[in-house]
C-alpha positions as CSV (number, residue, x, y, z in Angstrom):
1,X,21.6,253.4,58.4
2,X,22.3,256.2,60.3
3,X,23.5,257.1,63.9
4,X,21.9,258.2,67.1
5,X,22.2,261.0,69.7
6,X,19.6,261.0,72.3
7,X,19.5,264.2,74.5
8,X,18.3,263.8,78.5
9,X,18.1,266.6,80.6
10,X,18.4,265.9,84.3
11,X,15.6,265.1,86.0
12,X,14.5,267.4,88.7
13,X,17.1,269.3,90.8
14,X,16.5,270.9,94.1
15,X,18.0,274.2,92.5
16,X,14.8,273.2,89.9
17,X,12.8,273.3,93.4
18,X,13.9,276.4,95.3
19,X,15.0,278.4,91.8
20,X,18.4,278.8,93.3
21,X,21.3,280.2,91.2
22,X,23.4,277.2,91.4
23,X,25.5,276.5,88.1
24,X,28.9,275.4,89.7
25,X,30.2,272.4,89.2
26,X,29.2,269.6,90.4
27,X,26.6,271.6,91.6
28,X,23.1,270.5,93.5
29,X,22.2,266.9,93.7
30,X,18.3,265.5,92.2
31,X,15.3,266.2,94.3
32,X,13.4,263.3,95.6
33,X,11.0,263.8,92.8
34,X,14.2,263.7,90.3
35,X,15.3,260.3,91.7
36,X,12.3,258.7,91.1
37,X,12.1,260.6,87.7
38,X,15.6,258.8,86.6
39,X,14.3,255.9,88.3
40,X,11.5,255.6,85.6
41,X,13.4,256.9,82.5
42,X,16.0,253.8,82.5
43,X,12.8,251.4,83.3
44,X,11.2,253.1,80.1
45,X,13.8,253.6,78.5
46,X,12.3,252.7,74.6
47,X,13.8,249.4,72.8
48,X,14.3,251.1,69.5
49,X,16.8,253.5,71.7
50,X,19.9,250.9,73.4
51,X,22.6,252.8,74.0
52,X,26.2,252.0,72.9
53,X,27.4,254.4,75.6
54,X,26.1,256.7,77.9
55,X,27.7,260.3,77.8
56,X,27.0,262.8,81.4
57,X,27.9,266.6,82.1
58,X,30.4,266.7,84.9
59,X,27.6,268.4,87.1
60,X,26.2,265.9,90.3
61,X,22.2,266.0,88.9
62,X,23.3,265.3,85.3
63,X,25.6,262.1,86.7
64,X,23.0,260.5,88.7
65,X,20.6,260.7,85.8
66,X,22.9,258.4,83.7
67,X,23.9,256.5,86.0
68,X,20.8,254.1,86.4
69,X,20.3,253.7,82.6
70,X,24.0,253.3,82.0
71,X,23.7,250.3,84.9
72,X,20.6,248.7,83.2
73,X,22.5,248.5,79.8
74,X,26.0,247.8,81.3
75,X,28.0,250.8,80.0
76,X,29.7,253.0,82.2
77,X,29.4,256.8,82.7
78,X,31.5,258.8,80.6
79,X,31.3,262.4,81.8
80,X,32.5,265.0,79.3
81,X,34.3,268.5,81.2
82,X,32.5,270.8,78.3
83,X,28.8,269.6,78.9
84,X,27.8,271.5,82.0
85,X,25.0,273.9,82.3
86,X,26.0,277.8,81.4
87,X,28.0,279.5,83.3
88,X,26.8,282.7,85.4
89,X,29.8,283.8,87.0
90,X,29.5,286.3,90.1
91,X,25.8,285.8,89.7
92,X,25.8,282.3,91.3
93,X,24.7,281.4,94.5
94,X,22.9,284.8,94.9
95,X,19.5,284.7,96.2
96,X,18.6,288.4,94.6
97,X,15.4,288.0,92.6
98,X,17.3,290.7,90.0
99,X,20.1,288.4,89.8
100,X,17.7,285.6,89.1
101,X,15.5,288.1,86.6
102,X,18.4,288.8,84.9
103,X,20.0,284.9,84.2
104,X,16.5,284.2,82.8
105,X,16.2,287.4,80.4
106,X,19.8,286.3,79.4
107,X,19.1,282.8,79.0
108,X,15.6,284.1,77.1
109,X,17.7,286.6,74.7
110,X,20.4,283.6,73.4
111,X,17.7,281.8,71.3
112,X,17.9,285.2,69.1
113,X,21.1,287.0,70.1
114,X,24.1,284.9,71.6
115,X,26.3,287.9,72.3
116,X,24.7,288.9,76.2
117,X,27.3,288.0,79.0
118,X,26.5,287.6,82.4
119,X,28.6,288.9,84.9
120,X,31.8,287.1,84.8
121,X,30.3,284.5,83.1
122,X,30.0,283.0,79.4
123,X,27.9,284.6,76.5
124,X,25.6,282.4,74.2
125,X,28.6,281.7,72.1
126,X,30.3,280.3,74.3
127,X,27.8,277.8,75.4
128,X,27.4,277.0,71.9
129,X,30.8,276.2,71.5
130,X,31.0,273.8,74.4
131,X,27.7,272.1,73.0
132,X,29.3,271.7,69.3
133,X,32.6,270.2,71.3
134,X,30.7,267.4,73.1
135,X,28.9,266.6,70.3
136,X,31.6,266.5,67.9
137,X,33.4,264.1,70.9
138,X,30.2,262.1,71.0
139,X,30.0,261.5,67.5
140,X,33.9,260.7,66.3
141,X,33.2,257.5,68.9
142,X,29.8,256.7,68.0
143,X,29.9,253.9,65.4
144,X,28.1,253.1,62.2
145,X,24.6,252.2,63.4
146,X,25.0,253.4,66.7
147,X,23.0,254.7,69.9
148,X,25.0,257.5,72.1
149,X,23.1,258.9,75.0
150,X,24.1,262.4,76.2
151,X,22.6,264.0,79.8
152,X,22.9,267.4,80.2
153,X,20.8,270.6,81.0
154,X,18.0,273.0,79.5
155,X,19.5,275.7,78.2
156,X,23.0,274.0,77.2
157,X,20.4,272.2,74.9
158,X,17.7,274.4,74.0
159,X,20.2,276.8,72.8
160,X,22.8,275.0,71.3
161,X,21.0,272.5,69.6
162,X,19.1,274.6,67.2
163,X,22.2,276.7,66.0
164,X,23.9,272.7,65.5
165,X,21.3,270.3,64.1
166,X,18.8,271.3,61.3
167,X,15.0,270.4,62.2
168,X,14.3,272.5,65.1
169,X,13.1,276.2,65.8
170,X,15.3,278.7,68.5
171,X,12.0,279.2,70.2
172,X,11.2,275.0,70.9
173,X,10.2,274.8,74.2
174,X,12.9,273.5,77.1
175,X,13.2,270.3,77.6
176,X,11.4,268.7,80.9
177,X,13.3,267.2,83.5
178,X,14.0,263.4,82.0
179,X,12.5,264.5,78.8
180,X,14.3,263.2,75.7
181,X,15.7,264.6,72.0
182,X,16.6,262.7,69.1
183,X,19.1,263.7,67.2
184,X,20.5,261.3,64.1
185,X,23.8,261.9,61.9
186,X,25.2,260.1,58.8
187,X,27.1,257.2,59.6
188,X,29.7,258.7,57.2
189,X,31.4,261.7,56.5
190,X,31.5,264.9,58.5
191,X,30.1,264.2,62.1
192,X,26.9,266.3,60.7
193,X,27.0,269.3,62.5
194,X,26.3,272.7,61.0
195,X,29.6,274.5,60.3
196,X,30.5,277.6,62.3
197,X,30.8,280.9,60.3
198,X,33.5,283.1,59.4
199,X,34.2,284.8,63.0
200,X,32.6,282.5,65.2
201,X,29.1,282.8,65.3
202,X,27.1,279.6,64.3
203,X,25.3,279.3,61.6
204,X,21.6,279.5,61.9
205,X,18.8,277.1,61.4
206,X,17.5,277.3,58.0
207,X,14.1,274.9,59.4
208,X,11.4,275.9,61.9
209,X,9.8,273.5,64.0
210,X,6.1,274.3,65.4
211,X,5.2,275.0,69.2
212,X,2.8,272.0,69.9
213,X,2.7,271.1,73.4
214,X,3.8,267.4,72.8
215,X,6.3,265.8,70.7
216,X,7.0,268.2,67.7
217,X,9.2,266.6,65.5
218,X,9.1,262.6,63.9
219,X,11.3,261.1,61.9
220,X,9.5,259.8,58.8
221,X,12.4,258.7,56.7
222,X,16.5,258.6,57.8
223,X,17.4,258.6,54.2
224,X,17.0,262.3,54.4
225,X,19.3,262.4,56.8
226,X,22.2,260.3,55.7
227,X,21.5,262.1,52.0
228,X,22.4,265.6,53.5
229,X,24.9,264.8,55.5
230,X,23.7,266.6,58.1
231,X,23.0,266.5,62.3
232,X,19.1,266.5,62.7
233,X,16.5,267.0,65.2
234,X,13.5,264.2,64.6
235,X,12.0,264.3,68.0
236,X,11.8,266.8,71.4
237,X,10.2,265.9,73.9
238,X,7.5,268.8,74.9
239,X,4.8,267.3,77.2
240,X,4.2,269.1,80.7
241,X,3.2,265.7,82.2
242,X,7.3,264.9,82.3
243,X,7.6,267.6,84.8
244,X,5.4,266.2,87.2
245,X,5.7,262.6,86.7
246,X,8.9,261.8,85.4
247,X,7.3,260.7,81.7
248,X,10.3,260.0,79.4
């Protein structure tokens, strides 16, 4: 037996249509193409996967991407303050294509080097931090045997989860809009996540994962999890169609 953490980024934003710098919080609502997106992720939502509880960044698109699973399976929204998508400071709201070059290269330079900081903004450490905070919430709750959903964002998540979780390379691809992760930690013990190191930065990844275009990691037995004792990645979601079509 082992516990679950499924990962959901939002579905489409209109920030994710006009490339807007928009990283306050709450933020920019879901696009039409985002509603219907949610709309088909808690239809779909697998049977192997019910949720015990439903966990949301505090940011608008994240919210309303929970909301309609966490109404199918009767669980309210809980919305964590640390789970929002990094922070960029002075740089938000600008419409400067350097600004917007410059977030991405950022972003880009965290899967190998967290120590970049946007202008008045957070470095890759810090995000990290938040990441290993929500998830160390998520999993104190979680019971033996249990299903916790958590909705957040690309780079919270395709950052912080490799430097957290064992089973996944720094340079997996983002998640799509509604795509999914599956993460599962012993039911016993330490919550699983990989320990922090002397001064603060997280411990790397000792596992790489490969860069297929669909799903690039399976679970093939949870014994291996529970026996190290450790948070692991057993599936991310990498198909394009769940851009376009809302494909969870």
């Amino acid at each position: 037996m082992t516990r679950r953490v499924v990962l959901v980024r939002h579905g489409q934003s209109t920030a994710n249509v006009d490339h807007s710098l928009t990283c306050a919080i709450p933020g920019v609502p879901l696009s039409p193409l985002g509603e219907r997106q949610v709309a088909r992720l808690a239809a779909d939502w697998p049977a192997e996967y019910p949720p015990d509880v439903v966990w949301s960044s505090p940011m608008a698109r994240a919210v309303q991407t929970a909301e309609p699973l966490a109404a199918r399976y009767g669980t309210p929204v809980r919305v964590h303050p640390a789970g929002h998508e990094a922070l960029i400071g002075t740089l938000h709201g600008s419409t400067d294509p350097a600004d917007a070059a410059l977030v991405a290269t950022t972003f880009a330079r965290w899967r190998d080097d967290l120590t970049p900081r946007l202008p008045g903004g957070e470095d890759g450490t810090d995000l990290v931090r938040r990441l290993r905070t929500v998830l160390s919430d998520v999993l104190a709750e979680l019971p033996a045997g249990g299903t916790a959903v958590l909705v957040g964002h690309g780079t919270l998540f395709v950052v912080g989860v490799p430097r957290l979780a064992t089973g996944l390379s720094r340079h997996v691809p983002e998640l799509p809009n509604a795509g999914r992760a599956v993460l599962l930690a012993p039911d016993t013990g330490t919550a699983g996540l990989t320990p922090a190191t002397p001064g603060g930065v997280v411990a790397p990844t000792a596992e790489g994962a490969g860069h297929g275009t669909e799903t690039i990691h399976r679970a093939t037995d949870d014994r291996t999890v529970a026996d190290a004792g450790r948070l692991r990645v057993v599936s991310w979601a990498g198909d394009g169609r769940d851009q376009r079509e809302g494909r969870p």
